[in-house]
PAKE-627186 format. One record per residue: residue number from 1; residue in one letter; y, x, z of N, C-alpha, C in turn. Coordinates in pm, whole numbers, padded with zeros to 5 digits. Each point is the difference from the previous one (the first is absolute). Layout:
N
{NUM "a" {Y X Z} {Y X Z} {Y X Z}}
...
//
This chain:
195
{1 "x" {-00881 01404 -00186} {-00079 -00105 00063} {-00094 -00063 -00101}}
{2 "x" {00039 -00010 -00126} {-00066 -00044 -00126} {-00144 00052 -00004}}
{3 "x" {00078 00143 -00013} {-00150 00058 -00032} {-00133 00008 00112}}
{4 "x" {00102 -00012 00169} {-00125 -00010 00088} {-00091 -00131 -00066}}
{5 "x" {00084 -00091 00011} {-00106 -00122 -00013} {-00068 00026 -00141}}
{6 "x" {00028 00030 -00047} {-00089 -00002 -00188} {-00113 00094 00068}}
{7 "x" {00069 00128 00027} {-00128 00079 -00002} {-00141 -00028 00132}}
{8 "x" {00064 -00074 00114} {-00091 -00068 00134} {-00078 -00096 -00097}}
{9 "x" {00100 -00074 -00061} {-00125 -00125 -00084} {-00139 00103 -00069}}
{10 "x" {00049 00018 -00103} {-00060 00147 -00105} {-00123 00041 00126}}
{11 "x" {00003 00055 00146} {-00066 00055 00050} {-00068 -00095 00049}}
{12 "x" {00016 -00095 00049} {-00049 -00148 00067} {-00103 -00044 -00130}}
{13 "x" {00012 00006 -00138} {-00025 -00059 -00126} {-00108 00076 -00046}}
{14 "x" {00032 00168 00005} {-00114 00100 00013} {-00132 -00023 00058}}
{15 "x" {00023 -00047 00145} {-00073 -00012 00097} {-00098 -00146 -00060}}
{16 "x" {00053 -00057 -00055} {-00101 -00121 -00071} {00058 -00002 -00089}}
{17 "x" {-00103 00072 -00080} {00068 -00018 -00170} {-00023 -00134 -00107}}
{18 "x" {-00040 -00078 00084} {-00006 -00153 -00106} {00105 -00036 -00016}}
{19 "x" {00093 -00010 00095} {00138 -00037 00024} {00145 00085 -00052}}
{20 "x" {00009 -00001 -00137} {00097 00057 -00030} {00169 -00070 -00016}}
{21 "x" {00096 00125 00017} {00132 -00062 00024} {00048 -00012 -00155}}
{22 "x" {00035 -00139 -00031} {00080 -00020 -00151} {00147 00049 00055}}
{23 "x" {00026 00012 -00151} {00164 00005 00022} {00084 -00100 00106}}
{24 "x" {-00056 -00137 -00062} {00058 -00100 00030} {-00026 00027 00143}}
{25 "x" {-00091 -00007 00057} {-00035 00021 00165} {00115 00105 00067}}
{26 "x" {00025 00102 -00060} {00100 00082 00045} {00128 -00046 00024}}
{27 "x" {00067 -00036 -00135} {00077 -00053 00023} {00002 -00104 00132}}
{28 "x" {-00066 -00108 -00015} {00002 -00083 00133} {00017 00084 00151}}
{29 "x" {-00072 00103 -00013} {-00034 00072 00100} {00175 00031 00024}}
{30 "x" {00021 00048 -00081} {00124 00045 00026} {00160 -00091 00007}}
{31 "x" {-00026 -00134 -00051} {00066 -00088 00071} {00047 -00014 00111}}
{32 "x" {-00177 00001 00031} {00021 -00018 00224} {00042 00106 00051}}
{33 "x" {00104 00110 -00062} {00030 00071 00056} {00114 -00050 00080}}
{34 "x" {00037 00093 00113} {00121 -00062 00086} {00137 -00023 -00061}}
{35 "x" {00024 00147 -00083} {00169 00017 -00044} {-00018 -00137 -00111}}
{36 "x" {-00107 -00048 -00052} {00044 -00133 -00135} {00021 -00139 00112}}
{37 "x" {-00116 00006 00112} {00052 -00093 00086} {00101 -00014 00098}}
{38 "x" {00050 00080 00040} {00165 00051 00041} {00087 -00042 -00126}}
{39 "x" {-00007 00051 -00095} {00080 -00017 -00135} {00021 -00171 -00031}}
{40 "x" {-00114 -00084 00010} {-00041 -00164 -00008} {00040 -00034 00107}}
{41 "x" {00037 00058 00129} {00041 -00096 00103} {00162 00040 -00016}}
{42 "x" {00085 00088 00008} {00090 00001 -00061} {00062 -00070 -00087}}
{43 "x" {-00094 -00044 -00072} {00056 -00079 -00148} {00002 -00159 00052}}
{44 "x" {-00107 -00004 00059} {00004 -00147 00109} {00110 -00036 00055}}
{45 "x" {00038 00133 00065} {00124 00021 00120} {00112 -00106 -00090}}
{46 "x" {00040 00116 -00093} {00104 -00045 -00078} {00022 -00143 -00074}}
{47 "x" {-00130 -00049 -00030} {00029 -00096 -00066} {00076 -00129 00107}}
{48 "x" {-00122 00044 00097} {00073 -00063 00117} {00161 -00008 00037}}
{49 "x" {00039 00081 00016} {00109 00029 00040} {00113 -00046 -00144}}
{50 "x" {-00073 -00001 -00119} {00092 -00075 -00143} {00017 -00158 00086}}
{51 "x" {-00121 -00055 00041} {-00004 -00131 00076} {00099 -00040 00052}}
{52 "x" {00037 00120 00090} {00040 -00044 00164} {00159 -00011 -00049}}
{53 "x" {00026 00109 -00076} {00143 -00005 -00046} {00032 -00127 -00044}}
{54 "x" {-00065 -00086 -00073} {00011 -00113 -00109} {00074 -00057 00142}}
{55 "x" {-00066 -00020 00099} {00036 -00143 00107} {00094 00079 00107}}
{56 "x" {00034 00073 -00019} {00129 00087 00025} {00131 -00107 00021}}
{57 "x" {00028 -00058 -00121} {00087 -00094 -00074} {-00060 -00093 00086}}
{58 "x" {-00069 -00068 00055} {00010 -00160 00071} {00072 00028 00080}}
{59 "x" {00069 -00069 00038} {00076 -00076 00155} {-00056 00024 00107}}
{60 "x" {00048 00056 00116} {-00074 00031 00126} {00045 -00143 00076}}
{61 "x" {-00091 -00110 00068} {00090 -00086 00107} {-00094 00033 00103}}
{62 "x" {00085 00020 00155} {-00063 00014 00097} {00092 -00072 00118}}
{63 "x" {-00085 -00087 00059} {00048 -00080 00058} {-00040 00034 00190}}
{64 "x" {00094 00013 00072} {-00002 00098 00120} {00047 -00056 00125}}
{65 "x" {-00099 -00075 00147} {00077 -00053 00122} {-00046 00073 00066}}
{66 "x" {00116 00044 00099} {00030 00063 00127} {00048 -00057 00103}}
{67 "x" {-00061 -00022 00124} {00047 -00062 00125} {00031 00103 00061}}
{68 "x" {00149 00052 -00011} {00066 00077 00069} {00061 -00035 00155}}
{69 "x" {-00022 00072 00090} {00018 00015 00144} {00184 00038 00048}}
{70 "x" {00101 -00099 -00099} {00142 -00036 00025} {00045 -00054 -00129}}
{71 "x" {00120 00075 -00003} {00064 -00076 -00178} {00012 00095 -00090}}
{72 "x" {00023 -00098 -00099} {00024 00096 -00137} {00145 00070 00044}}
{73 "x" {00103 -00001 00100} {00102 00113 00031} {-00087 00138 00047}}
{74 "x" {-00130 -00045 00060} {-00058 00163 00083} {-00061 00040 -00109}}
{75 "x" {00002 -00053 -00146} {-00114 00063 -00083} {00130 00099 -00077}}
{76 "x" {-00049 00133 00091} {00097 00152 -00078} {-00026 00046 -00138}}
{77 "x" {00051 00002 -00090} {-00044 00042 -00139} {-00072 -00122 -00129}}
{78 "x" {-00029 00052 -00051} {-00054 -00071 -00076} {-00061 -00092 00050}}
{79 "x" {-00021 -00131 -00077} {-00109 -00099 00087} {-00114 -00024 -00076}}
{80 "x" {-00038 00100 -00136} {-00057 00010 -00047} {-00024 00088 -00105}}
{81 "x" {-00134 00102 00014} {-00033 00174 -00069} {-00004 -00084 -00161}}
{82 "x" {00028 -00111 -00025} {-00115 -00001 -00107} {00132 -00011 -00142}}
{83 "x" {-00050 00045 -00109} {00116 -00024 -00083} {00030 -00151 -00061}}
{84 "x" {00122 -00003 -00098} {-00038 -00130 -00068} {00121 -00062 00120}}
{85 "x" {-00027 -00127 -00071} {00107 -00107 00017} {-00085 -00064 00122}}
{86 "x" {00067 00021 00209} {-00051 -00046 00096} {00118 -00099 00057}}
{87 "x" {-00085 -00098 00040} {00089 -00117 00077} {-00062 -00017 00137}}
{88 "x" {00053 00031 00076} {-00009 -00002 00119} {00074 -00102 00097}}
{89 "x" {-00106 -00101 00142} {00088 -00083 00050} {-00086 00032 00171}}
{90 "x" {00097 00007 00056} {-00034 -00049 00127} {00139 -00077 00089}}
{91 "x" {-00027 00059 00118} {00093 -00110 00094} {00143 00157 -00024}}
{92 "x" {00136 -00067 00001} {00052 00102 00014} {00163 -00026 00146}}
{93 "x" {00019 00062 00057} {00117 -00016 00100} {00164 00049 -00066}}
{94 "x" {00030 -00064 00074} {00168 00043 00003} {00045 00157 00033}}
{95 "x" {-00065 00042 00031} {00000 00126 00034} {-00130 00070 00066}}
{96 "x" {00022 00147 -00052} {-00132 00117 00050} {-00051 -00042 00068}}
{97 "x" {-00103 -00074 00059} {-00058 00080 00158} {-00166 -00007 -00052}}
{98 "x" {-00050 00054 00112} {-00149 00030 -00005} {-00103 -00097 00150}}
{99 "x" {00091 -00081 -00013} {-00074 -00135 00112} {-00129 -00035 -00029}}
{100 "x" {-00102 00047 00068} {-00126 -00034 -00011} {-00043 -00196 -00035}}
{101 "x" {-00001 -00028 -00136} {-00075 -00126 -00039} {-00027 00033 -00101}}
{102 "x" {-00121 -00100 -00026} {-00103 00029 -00128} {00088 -00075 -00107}}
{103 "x" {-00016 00093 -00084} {00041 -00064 -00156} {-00057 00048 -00077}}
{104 "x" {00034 -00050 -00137} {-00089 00041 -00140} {00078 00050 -00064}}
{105 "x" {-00080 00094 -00106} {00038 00079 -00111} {-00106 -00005 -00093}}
{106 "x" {00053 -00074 -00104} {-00071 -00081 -00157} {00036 00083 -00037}}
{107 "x" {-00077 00062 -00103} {00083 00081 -00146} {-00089 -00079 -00086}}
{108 "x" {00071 -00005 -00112} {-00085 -00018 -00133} {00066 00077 -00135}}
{109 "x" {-00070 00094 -00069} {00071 00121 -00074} {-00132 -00007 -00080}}
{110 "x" {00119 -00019 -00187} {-00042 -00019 -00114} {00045 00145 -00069}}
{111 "x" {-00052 00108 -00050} {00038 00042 -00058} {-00068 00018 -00141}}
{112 "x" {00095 00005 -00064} {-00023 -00008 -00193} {00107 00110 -00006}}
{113 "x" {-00005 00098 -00119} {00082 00084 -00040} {00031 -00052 -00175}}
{114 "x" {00117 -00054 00023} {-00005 -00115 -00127} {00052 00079 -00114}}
{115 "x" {00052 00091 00077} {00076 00070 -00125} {-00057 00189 00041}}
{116 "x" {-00090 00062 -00087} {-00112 00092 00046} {00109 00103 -00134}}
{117 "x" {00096 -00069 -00077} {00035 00085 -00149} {-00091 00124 00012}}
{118 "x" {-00113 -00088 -00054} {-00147 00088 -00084} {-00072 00093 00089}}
{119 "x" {00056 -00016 00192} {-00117 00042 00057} {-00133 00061 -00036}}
{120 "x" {-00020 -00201 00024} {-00174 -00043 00020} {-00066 00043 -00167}}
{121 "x" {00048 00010 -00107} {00008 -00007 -00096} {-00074 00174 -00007}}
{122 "x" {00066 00105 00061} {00012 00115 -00022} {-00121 00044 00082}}
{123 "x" {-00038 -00082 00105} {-00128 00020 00098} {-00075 -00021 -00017}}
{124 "x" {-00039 -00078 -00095} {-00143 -00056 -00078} {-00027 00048 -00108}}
{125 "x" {00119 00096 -00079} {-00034 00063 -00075} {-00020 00168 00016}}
{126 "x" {00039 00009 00121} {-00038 00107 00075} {-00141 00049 00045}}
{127 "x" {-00055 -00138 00068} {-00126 -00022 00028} {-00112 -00004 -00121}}
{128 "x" {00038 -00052 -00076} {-00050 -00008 -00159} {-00034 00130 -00043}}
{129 "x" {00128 00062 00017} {00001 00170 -00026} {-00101 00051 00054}}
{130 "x" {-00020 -00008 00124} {-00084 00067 00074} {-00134 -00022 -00037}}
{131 "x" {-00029 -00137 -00012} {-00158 -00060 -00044} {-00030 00060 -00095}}
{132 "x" {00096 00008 -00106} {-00032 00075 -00157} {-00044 00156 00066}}
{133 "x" {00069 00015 00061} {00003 00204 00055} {-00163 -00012 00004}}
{134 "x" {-00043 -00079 00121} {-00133 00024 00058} {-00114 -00036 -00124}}
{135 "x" {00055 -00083 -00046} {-00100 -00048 -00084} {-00068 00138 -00157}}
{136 "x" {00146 00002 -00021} {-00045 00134 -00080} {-00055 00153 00082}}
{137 "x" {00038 -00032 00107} {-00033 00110 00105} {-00197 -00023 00008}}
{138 "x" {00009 -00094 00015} {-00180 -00035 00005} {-00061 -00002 -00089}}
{139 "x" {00090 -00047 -00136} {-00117 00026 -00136} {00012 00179 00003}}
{140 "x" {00100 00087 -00012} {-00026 00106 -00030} {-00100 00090 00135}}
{141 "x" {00009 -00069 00092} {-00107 00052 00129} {-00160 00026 -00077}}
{142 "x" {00009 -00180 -00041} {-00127 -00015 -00081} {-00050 00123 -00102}}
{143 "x" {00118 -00047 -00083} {-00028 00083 -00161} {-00026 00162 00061}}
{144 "x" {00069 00043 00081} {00005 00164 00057} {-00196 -00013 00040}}
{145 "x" {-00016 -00040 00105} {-00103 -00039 00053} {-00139 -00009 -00104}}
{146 "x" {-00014 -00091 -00062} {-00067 -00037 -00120} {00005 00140 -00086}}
{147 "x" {00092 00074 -00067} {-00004 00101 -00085} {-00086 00119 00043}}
{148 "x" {00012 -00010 00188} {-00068 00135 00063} {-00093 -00022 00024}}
{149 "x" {-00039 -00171 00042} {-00196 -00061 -00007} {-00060 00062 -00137}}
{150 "x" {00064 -00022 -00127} {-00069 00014 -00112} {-00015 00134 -00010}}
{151 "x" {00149 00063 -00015} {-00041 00167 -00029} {-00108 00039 00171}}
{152 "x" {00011 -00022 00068} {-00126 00074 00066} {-00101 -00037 -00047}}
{153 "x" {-00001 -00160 -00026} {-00173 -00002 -00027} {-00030 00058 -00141}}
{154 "x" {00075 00030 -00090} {-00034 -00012 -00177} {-00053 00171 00063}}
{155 "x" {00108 00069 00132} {-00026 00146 00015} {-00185 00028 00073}}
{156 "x" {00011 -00111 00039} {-00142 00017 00070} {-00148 -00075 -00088}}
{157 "x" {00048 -00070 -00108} {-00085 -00020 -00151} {-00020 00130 -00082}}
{158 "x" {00098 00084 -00012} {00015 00101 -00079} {-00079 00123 00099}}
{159 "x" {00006 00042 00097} {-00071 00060 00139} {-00134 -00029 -00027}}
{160 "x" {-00053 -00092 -00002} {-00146 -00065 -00010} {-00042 00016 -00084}}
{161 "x" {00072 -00023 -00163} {-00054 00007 -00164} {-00026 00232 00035}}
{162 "x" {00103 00017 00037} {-00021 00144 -00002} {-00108 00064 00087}}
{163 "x" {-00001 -00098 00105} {-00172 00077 00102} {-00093 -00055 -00049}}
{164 "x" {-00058 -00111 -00102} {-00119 00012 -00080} {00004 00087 -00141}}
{165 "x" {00108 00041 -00046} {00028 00102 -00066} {-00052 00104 00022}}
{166 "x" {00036 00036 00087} {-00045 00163 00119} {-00117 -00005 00050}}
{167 "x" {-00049 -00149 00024} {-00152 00029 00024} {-00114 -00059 -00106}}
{168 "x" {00051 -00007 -00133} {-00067 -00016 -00138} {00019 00187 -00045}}
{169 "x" {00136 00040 00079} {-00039 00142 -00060} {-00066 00108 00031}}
{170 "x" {-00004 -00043 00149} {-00114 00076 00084} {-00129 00009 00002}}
{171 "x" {-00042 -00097 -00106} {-00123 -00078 -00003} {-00016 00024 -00133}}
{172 "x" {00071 00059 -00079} {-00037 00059 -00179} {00031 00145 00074}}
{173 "x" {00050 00073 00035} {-00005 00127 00078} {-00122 00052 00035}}
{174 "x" {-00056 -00100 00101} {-00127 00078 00036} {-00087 -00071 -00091}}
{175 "x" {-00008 -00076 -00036} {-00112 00020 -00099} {-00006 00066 -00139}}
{176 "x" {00115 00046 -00051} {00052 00089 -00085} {-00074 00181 00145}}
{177 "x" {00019 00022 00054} {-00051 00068 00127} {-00139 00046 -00024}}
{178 "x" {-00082 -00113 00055} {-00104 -00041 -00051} {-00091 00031 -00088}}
{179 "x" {00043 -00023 -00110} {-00067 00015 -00110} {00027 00183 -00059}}
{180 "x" {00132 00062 00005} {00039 00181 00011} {-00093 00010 00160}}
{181 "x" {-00075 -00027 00039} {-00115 00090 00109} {-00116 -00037 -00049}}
{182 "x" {-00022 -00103 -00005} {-00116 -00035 -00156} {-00033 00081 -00060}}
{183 "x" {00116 00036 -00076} {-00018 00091 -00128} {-00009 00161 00051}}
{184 "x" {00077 00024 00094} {-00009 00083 00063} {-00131 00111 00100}}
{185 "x" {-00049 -00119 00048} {-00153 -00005 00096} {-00119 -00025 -00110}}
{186 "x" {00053 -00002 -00161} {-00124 00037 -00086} {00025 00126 -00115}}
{187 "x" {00152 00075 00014} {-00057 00099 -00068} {00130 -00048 -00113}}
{188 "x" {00046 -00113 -00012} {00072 -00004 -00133} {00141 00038 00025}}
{189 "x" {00083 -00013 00123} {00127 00030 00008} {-00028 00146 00075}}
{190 "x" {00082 00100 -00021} {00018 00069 00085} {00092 -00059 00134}}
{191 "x" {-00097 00114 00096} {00025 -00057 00170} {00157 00015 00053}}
{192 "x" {00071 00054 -00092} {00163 00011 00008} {00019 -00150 00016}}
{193 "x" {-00068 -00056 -00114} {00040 -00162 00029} {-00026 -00101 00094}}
{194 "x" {-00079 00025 00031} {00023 -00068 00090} {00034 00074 00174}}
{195 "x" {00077 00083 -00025} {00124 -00012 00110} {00143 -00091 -00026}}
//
């Protein structure tokens, strides 16, 4: 993909030759490539996610009313999905039944995990892990990236120094040419020479 874009610029650059590509331009060029910006949002990702772990560790409180349609005897199962320490109150009877009157169901549920023995500890350094992964994952994207901007272009400096080469030698050729038909078309070389 490198080399499409180097060599499209190169042809784009051809096409108006005032405008030539520096190194430095390449490189840039090759920044905006997708896999370094995939590679930088990744690294975003993660740092993020070092964040999110940190507040991992706060206290969840969620405070919860329900106007339930009988009593807390008809409420089957749990009277609440949520984890953590729940206190629950409504109206309650002497026994089962499911007699249609309105009552309530309060929850209020704190959960803290007070004792994590080095959990949260192990998740943030997990996440950490990961940020480091991407992060060296993106400088060496770069550095890979960058090494193949330069060697193409130093390859397409060296390409160029060699086609005014070739056409400085084409150009002592025939006039080296030139001058053996000269000599030739008056008598001084024999006509072998100038074939």
């Amino acid at each position: 993909m490198t080399w499409i874009v180097l060599f499209w610029h190169f042809f784009v650059a051809a096409q108006n030759p005032d405008k030539l590509l520096s190194m430095t331009d390449a490189l840039q060029i090759s920044s905006a490539n997708y896999l370094i910006q995939s590679k930088v949002n990744y690294t975003r990702s993660s740092a993020e996610a070092v964040q999110a772990a940190k507040k991992v560790a706060l206290p969840d409180f969620i405070i919860a009313a329900q106007t339930s349609y009988g009593t807390l005897n008809g409420v089957n199962g749990l009277g609440s999905g949520l984890p953590g320490i729940t206190t629950i109150s409504a109206s309650t009877n002497a026994s089962q039944n499911m007699n249609a009157s309105f009552g309530a169901l309060y929850n209020v549920n704190i959960n803290m995990n007070v004792f994590s023995f080095g959990l949260q500890r192990a998740f943030v350094a997990a996440t950490r892990g990961q940020y480091e992964q991407d992060r060296a994952d993106l400088r060496q994207t770069k550095f890979d990236v960058e090494t193949t901007v330069i060697g193409s272009y130093l390859n397409l400096l060296t390409a160029q120094r060699l086609r005014i080469v070739m056409l400085d030698n084409v150009e002592r050729i025939s006039r080296l040419r030139d001058i053996i038909l000269a000599r030739t078309m008056n008598g001084l070389n024999p006509g072998v020479d100038s074939s």
